[in-house]
C-alpha positions as CSV (number, residue, x, y, z in Angstrom):
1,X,0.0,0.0,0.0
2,X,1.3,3.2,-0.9
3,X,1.8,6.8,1.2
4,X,-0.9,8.2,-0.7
5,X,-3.7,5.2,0.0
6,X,-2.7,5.5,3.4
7,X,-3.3,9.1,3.9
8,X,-6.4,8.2,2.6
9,X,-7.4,5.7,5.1
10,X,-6.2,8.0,7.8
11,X,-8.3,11.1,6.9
12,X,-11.5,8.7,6.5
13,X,-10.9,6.8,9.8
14,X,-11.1,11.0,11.4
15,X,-14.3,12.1,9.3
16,X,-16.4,9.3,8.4
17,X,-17.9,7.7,5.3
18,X,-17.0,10.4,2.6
19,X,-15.3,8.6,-0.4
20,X,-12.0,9.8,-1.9
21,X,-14.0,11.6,-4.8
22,X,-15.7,13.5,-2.3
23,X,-12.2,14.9,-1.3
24,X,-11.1,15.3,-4.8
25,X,-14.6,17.0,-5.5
26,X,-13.9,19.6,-2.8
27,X,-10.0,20.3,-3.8
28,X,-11.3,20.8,-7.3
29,X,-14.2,22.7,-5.7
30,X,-12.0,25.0,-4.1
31,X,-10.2,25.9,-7.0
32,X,-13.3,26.8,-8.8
33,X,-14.4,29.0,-5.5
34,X,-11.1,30.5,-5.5
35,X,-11.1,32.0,-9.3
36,X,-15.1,33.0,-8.6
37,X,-13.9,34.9,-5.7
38,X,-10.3,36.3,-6.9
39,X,-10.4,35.8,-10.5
40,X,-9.0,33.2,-12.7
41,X,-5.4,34.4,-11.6
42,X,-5.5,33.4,-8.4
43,X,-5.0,29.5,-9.3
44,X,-2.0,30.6,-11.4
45,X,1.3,28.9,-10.1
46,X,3.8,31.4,-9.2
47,X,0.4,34.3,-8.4
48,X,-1.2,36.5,-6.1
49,X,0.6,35.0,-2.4
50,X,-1.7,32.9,-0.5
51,X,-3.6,35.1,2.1
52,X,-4.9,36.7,-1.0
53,X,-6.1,33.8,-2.4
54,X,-7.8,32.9,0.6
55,X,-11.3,31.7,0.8
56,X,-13.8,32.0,4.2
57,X,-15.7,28.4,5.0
58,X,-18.8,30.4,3.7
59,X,-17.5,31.5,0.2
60,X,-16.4,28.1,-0.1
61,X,-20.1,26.3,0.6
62,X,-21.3,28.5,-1.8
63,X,-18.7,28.1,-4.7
64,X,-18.9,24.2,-3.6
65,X,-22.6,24.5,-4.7
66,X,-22.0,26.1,-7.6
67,X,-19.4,23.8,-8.8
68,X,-21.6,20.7,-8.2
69,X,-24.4,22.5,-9.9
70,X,-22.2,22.9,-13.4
71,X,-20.7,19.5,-13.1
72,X,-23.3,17.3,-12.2
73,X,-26.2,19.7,-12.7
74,X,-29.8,18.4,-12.0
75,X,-28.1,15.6,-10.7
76,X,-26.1,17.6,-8.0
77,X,-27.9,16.7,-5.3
78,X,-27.8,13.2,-5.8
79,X,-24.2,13.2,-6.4
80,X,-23.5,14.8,-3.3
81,X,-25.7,12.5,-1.6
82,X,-24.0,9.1,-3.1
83,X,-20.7,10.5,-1.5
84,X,-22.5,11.0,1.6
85,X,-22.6,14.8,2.1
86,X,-26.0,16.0,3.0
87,X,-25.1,19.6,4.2
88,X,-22.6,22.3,4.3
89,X,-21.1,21.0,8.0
90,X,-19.9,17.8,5.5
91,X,-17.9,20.3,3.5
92,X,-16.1,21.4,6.4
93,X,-15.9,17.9,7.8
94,X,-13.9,17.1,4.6
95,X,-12.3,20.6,4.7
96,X,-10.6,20.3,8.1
97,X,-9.7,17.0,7.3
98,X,-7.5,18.0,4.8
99,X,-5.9,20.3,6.5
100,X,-4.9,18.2,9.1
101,X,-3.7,16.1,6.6
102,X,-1.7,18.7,5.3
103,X,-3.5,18.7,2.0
104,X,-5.0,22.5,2.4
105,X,-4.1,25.2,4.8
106,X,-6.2,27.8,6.8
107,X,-6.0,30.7,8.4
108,X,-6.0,31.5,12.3
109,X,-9.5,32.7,11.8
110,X,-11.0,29.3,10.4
111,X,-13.0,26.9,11.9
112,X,-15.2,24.0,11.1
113,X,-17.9,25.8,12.3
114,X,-17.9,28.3,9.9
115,X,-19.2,25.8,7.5
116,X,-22.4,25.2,9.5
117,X,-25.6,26.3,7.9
118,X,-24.4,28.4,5.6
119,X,-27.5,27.2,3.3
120,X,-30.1,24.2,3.6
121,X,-28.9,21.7,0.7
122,X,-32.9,20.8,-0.2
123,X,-33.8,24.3,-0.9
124,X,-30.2,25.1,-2.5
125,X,-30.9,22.2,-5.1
126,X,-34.5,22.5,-5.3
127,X,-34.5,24.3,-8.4
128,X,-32.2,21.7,-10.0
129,X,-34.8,18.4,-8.5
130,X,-36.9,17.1,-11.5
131,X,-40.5,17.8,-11.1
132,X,-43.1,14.7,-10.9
């Protein structure tokens, strides 16, 4: 087993039963929050320093939602729900696990709980749920 499948089995044994393309949705994810928020720049190797690329646990529920709703679209919710995220807390969950993992970094200011509530994932999805 490599380093890599390990770190895996170490950062689910701390958050639960999120699957590795849950993690790979949110690194992705935060990418696509970071240009929405600081422009396409902002990913650029070798560009703006980190703190201003910076994202809060709030921007980054919302650009997680839009990011699931251009890749999966009406499907989004279901997606989400096969990898066993049902709420914004999830996204920090997954978050905070990969920073202790040394995967992402955040600031002094951040916490899990800043990813609680930010938005109910039934009404955030509703308008992409086929009608009967």
């Amino acid at each position: 087993m490599g380093e890599h499948d390990t770190q895996w089995r170490m950062i689910r044994q701390r958050t639960g039963p999120f699957p590795p393309q849950a993690y790979d949705f949110v690194r992705k994810g935060l990418a696509h929050t970071t240009s929405l928020v600081h422009g396409e720049k902002a990913n650029e190797v070798g560009g703006d320093d980190e703190a201003s690329r910076h994202v809060t646990g709030r921007q980054l529920c919302f650009g997680l939602r839009n990011y699931a709703q251009r890749q999966y679209g009406r499907l989004a919710r279901t997606v989400l729900a096969h990898w066993q995220i049902h709420s914004t807390a999830d996204f920090g969950r997954i978050v905070f696990a990969m920073i202790d993992a040394g995967m992402m970094r955040k600031n002094d200011d951040d916490n899990v709980e800043d990813f609680e509530a930010v938005f109910d994932f039934d009404e955030a999805f509703a308008d992409l749920t086929p009608t009967a």
